[in-house]
C-alpha positions in Angstrom: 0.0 0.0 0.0 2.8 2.4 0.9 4.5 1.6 -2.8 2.1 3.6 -4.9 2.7 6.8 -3.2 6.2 6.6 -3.2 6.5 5.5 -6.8 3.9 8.6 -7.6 5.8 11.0 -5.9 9.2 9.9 -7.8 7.5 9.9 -11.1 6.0 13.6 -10.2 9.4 14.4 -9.2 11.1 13.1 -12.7 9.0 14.7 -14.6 9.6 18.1 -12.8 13.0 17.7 -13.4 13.1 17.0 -17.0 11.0 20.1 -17.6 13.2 22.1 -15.6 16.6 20.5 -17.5 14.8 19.8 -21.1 14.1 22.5 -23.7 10.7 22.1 -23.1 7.9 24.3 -25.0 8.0 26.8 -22.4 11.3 27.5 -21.8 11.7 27.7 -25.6 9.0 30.5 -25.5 11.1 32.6 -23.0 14.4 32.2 -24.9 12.5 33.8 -27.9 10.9 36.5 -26.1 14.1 36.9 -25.1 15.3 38.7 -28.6 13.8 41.9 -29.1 14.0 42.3 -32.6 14.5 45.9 -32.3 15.6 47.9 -35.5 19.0 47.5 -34.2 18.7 43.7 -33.6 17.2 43.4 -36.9 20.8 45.0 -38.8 22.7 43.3 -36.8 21.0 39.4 -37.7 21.3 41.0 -41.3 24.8 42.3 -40.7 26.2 38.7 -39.0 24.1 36.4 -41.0 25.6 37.4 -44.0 29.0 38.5 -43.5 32.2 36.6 -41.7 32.1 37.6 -38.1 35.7 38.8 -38.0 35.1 41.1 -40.7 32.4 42.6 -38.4 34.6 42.8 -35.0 37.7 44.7 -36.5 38.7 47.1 -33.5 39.2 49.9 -36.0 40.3 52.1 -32.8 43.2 49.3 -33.1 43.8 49.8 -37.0 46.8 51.8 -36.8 49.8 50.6 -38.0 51.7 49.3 -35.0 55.3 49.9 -34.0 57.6 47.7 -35.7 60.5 49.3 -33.1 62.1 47.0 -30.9 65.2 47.9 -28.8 66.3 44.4 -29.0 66.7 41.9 -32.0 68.4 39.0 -32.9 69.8 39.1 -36.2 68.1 36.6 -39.1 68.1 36.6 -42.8 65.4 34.8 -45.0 62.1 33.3 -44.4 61.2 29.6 -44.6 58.1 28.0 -45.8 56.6 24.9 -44.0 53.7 25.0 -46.6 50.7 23.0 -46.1 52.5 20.5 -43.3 52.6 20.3 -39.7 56.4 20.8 -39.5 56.4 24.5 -37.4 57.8 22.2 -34.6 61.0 21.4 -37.1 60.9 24.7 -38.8 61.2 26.2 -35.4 64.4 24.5 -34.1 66.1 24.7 -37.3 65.6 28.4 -37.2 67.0 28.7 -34.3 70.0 26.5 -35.0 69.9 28.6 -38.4 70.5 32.1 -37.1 73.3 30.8 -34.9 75.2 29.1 -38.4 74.6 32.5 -40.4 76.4 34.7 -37.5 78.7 32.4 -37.0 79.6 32.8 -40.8 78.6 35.7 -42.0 76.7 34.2 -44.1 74.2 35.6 -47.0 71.7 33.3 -45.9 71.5 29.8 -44.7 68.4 27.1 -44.6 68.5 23.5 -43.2 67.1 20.3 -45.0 63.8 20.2 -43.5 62.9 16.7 -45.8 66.0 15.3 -44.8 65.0 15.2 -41.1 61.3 15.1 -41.9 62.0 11.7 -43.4 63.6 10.0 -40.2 61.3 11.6 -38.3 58.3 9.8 -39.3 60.7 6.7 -39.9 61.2 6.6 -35.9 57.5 7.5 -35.3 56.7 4.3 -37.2 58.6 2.1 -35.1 57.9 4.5 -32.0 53.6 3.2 -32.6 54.8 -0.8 -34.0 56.6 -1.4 -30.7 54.2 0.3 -28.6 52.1 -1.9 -30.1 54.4 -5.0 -28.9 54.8 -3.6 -25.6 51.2 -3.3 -24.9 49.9 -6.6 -26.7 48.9 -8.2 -23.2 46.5 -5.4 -23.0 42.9 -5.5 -24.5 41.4 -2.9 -27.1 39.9 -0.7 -25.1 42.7 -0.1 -22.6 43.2 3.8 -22.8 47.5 3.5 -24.0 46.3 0.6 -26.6 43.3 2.6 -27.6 45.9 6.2 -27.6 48.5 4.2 -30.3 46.1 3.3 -33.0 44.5 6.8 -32.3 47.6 8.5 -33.0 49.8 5.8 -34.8 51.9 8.8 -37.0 51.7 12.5 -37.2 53.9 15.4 -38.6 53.3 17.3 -35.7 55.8 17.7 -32.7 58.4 19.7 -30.0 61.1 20.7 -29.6 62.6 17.2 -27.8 61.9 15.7 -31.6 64.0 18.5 -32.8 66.6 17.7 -30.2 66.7 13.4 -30.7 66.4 13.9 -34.1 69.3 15.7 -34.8 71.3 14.3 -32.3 70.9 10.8 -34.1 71.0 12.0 -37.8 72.6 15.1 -37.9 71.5 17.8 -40.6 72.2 18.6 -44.2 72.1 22.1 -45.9 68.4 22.9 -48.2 71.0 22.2 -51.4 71.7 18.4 -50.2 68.1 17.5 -50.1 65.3 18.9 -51.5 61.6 19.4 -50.6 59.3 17.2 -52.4 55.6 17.8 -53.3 54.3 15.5 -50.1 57.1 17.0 -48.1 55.5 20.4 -48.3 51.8 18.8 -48.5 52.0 15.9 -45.7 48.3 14.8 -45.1 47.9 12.5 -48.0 50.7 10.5 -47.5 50.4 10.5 -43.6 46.6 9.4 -44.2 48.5 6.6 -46.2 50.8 5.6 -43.7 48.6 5.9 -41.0 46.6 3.3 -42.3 49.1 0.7 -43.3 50.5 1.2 -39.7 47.0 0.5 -38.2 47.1 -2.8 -40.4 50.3 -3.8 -39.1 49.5 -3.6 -35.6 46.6 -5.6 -35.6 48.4 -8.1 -37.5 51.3 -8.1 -34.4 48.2 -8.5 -31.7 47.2 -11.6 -33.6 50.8 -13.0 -33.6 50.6 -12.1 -30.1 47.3 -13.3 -29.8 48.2 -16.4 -31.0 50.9 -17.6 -28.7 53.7 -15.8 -30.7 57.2 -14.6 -28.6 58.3 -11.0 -28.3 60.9 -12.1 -30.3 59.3 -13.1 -33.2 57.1 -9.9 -33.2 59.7 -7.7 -33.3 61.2 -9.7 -36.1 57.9 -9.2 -38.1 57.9 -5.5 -37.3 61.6 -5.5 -39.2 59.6 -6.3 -42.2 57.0 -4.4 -41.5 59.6 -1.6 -41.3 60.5 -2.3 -44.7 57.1 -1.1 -46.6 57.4 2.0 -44.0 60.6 2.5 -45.3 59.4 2.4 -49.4 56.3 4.8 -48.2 59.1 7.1 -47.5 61.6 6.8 -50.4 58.2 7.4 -52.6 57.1 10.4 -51.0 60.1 12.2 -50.0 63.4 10.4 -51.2 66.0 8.8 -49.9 68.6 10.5 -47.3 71.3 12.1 -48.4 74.3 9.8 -46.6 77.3 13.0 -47.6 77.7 16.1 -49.7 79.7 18.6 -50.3 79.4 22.1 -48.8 81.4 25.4 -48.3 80.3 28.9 -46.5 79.3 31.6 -48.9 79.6 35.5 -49.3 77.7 37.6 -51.9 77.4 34.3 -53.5 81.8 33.3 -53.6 83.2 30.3 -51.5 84.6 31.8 -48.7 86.5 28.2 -47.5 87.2 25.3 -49.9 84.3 23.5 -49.8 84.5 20.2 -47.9 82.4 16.5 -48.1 80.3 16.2 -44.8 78.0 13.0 -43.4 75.0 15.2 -41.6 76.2 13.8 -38.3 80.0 15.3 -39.0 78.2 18.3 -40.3 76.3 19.1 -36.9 79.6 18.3 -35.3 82.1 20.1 -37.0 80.2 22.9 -38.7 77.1 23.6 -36.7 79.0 23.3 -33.2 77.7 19.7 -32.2 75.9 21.1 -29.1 74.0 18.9 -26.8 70.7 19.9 -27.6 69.0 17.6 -24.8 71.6 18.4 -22.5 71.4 21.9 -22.8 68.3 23.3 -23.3 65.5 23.2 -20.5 61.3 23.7 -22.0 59.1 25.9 -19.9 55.5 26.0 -19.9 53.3 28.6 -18.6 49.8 26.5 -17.9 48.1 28.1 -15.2 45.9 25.1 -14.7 48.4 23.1 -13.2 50.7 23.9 -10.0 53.9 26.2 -10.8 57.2 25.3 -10.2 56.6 22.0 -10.5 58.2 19.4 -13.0 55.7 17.2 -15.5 56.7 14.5 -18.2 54.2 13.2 -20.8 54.7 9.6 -21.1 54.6 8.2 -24.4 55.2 11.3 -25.7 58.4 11.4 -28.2 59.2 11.1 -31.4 61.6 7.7 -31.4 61.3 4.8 -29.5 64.9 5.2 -27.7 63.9 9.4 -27.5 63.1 11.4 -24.5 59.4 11.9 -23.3 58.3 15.7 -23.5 59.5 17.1 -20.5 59.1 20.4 -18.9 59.1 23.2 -16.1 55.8 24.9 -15.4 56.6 28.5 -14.5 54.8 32.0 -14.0 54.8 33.8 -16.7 57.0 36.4 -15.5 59.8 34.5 -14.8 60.0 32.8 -18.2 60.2 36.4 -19.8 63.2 37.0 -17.9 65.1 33.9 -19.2 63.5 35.4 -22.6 65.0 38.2 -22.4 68.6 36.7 -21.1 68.4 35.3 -24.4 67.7 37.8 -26.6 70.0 40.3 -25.0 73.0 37.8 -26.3 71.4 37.4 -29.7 70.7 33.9 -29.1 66.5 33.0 -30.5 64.4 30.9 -28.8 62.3 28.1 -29.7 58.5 29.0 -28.6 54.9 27.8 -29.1 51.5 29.7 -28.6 47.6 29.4 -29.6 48.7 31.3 -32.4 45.1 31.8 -34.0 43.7 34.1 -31.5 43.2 37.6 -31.9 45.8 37.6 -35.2 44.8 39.9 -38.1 45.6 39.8 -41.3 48.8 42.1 -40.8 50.1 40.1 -38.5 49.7 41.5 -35.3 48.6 39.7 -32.1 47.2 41.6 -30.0 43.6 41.5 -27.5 42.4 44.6 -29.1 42.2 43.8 -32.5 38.5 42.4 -32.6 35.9 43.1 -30.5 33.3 39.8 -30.2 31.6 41.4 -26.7 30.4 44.2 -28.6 28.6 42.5 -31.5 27.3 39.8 -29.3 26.4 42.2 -26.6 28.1 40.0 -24.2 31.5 39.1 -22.7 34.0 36.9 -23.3 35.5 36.5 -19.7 37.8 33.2 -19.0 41.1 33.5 -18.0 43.8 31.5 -18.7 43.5 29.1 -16.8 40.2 28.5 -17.7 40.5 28.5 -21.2 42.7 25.7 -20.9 40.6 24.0 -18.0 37.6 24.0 -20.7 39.9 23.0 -23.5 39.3 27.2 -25.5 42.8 27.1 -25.9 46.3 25.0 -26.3 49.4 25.6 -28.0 49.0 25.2 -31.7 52.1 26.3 -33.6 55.7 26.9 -32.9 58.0 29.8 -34.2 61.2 31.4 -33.3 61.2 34.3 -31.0 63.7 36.5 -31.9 63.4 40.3 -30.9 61.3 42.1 -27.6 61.0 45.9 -27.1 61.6 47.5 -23.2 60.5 50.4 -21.9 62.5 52.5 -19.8 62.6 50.2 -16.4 63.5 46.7 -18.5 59.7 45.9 -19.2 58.6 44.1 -22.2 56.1 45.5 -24.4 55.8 43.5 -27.4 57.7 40.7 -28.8 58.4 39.7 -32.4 58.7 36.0 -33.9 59.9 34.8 -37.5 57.3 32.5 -38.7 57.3 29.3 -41.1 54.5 31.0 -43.3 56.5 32.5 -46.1 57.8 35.7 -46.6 54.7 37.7 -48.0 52.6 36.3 -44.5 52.5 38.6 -41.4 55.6 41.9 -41.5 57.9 40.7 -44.4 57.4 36.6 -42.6 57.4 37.9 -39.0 54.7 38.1 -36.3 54.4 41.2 -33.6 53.2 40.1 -30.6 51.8 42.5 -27.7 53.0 41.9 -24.1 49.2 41.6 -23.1 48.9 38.9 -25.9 52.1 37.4 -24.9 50.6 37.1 -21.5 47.1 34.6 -22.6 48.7 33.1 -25.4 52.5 32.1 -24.8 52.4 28.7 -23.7 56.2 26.6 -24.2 59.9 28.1 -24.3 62.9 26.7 -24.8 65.6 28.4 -23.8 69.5 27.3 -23.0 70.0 26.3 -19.1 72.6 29.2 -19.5 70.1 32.2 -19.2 68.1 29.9 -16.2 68.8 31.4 -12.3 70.2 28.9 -10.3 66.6 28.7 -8.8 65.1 27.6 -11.9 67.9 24.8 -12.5 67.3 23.6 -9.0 64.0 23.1 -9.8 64.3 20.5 -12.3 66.4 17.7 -10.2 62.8 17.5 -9.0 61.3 13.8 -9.6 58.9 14.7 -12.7 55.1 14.6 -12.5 54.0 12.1 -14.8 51.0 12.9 -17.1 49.4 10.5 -19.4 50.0 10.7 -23.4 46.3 11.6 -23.9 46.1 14.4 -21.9 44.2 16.9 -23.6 46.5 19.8 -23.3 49.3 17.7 -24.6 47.5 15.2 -27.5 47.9 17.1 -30.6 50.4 19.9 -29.3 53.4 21.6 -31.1 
């Protein structure tokens, strides 16, 4: 007897809550009484419903052209071109290695092989997924690293400890030794190739596995495997240049007698040879996640026998003094940011340049930290930051990067950033343990904080 009521009341109380959480008929009613439709509401669904809304938030109170001044530059010649890839992350590191070689010899101008490195890149990547696959064959489908490996089993994306493993193992060549292909400079049809055949191959190791087969004998099969990778990539982007022949050049004369190189004796003898992993320290500003602290991404590298991502979580203020350590002894930096917000077409990155609040007649009010808590914003390209502008106490003001975009993109290839910008946006930077306070080197004999592979602010990062 005491059932019914009980059971009525829940029912009563189920259905009150799914009209209060549903988009029932009467809360649609309000949200439509809601809109005015005043003569300015009316322009304004005309204006939006038919025009880009970017075209309609230009701040033209910010339309000036902006101050291309800055008291402190590193010297560069030349723009490169990453095209339609996802190499910024390679771009990046070999600018910064680049500007280093054309000081050192005066030179005219100077560019890397970026296919040469490209190509072993994704060759390591391949293994990298293959054995991960071996190493995790007890586990089922659905286990989350399992399920993250044939999710992700190749990309051309990266950071900077690719950079750093990659050349430490292979070397580099000069542009002249190896040259960019068509998929080199347009990546996403033969990565959707190759992303496929690696999918294929690591099923077929989980059957070996599956079917009583030893580690040994897997890794044997992913030797052959190997082998089609390997064709993929002779295809696509040709084979690596094992030497050549190279010599520095002034207005276009040998200034040495050139000289045959391998691209490991190359990094050695004519690039310096400096321990890149050794050397260089990445900081992250990511106000979501304790300062000061250490973190490692597991899984995370670009070669099997690589280094996981790992880095230094730090206020923002104190990475701008190691960024301006740097700068002030004309040395660039390797740095990453959500580079597509608030960037117009000039090239200037800056808070002010559109206004969404007013068109919208709202606000758009998350901080940092919550932009990345809510996953609004993430690192999405790397350049080379090269020049910042003080004012008259040592502040920064606005910072200037040379992009992988081309020459005619942004001020003659570069970006301007405003301090404010610099502030939301900056995210990773890697800067030489030379220009860290002893504070900051203390810091990392810390035990690091280990963060899974799929963690969102990491997954697809550069």
């Amino acid at each position: 007897m005491k059932k019914f009521p009980l059971i009525l009341g829940a029912t009563l109380f189920c259905s009150a809550l799914q009209a209060q959480e549903a988009l029932t008929q009467d809360v649609l009613k309000e949200l439509s009484g809601s809109f005015e439709n005043t003569v300015a509401d009316k322009a304004l669904k005309n204006a939006v419903s038919g025009n880009a809304i970017k075209k309609l938030v230009v701040n033209q109170e910010n339309a000036n052209t902006p101050d291309t001044y800055f008291s402190i530059s590193v010297n560069s010649k030349g723009i490169t071109d990453q095209q339609n890839s996802g190499r910024c992350w390679m771009f990046t590191g070999l600018n910064v290695l680049r500007a280093k070689m054309i000081s050192k010899y005066n030179l005219d101008e100077m560019q890397f092989s970026h296919v040469y490195l490209f190509f072993y890149d994704q060759l390591e990547k391949s293994n990298l997924f293959l054995q991960g696959v071996i190493d995790t064959r007890d586990r089922g489908m659905d286990d989350k690293t399992v399920e993250w490996l044939f999710r992700n089993p190749l990309s051309d994306g990266g950071q900077f400890t690719g950079v750093s493993d990659l050349i430490g193992k292979y070397g580099v060549v000069p542009k002249e030794a190896m040259a960019e292909t068509y998929h080199s400079n347009n990546t996403t049809e033969i990565a959707s190739l190759m992303k496929r055949k690696l999918r294929e191959f690591g099923l077929q190791l989980r059957d070996m596995a599956a079917q009583g087969k030893s580690k040994e004998d897997l890794e044997k099969e992913k030797v052959q495997q190997m082998k089609t990778i390997y064709r993929m990539l002779v295809l696509a982007y040709g084979e690596p240049v094992q030497s050549f022949t190279w010599a520095p050049k002034k207005n276009g004369k040998y200034t040495e007698t050139p000289k045959t190189y391998t691209p490991q004796s190359f990094y050695k003898e004519v690039c310096g040879g400096e321990d890149l992993n050794k050397n260089y320290v990445m900081l992250m500003n990511d106000p979501s996640r304790p300062f000061n602290k250490v973190y490692e991404i597991e899984f995370d590298r670009h070669a099997y026998d690589g280094h996981n991502w790992l880095y230094l979580n730090l206020p923002i203020e104190d990475i701008k003094e190691m960024a301006i350590a740097s700068l002030k002894d004309s040395t660039m930096l390797y740095f990453s940011c959500d580079v597509g917000k608030f960037l117009d077409g000039r090239g200037l990155l800056d808070l002010k340049n559109y206004d969404y609040g007013s068109l919208f007649n709202t606000t758009f009010g998350m901080d940092k930290k919550q932009r990345v808590q809510s996953f609004d914003s993430g690192s999405s390209h790397a350049m080379t930051l090269m020049a910042v502008d003080l004012d008259k106490d040592g502040k920064s003001t606005k910072w200037k990067v040379e992009n992988s975009w081309g020459a005619e993109h942004g001020f003659s290839g570069h970006l301007i950033m405003t301090d404010e910008w610099f502030n939301e946006y900056m995210f990773r930077l890697v800067v030489n343990k030379k220009y860290c306070p002893k504070r900051i080197l203390d810091m990392l004999k810390q035990e690091p904080t280990k963060l899974p592979a799929w963690d969102p602010m990491f997954s697809n990062e550069i």
